[in-house]
C-alpha positions as CSV (number, residue, x, y, z in Angstrom):
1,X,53.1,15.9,43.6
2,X,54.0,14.3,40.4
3,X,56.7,14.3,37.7
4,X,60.1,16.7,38.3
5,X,58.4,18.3,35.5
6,X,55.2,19.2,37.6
7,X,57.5,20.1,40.7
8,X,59.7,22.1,38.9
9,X,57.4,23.9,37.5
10,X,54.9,24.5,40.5
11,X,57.5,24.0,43.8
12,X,60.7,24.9,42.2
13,X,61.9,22.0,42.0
14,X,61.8,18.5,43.6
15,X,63.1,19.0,47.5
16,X,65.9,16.7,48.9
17,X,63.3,14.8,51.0
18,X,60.8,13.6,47.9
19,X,61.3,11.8,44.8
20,X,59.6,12.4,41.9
21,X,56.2,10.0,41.6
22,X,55.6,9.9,37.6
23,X,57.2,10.9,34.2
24,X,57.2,13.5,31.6
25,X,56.5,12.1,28.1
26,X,55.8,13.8,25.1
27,X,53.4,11.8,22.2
28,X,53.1,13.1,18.3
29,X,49.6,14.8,17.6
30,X,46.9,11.9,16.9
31,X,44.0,14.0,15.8
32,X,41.0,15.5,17.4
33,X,39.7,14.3,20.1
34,X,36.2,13.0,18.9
35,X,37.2,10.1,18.1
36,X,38.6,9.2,21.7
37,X,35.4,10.7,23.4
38,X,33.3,8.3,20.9
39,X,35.1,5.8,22.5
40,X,34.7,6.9,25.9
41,X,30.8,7.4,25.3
42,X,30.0,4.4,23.9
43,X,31.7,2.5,26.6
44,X,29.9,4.1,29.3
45,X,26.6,3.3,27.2
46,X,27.6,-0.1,27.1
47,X,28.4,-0.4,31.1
48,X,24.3,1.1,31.4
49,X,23.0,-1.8,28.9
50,X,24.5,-4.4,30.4
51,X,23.6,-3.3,34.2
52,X,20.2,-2.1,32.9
53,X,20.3,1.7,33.8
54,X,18.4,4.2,31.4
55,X,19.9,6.6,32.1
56,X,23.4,7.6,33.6
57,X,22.2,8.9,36.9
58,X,21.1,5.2,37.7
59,X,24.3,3.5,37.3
60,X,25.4,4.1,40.7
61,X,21.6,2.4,41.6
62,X,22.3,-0.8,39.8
63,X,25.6,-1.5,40.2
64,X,28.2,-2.2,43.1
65,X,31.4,-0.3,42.9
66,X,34.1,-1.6,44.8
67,X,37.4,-0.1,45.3
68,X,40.5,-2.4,43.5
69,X,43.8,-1.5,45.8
70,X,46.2,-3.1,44.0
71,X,45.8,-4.9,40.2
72,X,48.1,-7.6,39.4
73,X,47.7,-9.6,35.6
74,X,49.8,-12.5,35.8
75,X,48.4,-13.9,32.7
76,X,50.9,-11.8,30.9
77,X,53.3,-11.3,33.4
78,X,55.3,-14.5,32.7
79,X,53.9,-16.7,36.0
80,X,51.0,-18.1,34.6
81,X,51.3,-21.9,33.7
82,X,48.5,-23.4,31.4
């Protein structure tokens, strides 16, 4: 499932055999969500201009999607050496 939160709330509570696989955080209000969307939007719009798809039905056309299992940045992580 998800956070104790989720389990609690949907199972009853988390069972002896699982552990909990996220958290439950609370954030202050920050608006409407227009502005996020926008974001969201215009970065899909970029994705189609730079893969040249017209319209968003042909990104899957133009493009290869691969699957990333497991994402590691060691530029910031501390082990990356100039």
């Amino acid at each position: 499932m998800s956070s104790a939160t989720a389990m609690d709330k949907h199972s009853g509570g988390v069972a002896e055999y699982r552990a909990s696989e996220g958290k439950c955080v609370s954030i202050p209000y920050r608006g409407s969500v227009d502005g996020t969307l926008r974001d969201i939007l215009g970065g899909v719009r970029s994705a189609c201009t730079y893969v040249g798809a017209a319209r968003l039905k042909e990104l899957s056309r133009r493009t290869t999607f691969i699957r990333v299992m497991e994402q590691e940045n060691i530029v910031y992580g501390g082990d990356w050496k100039q």
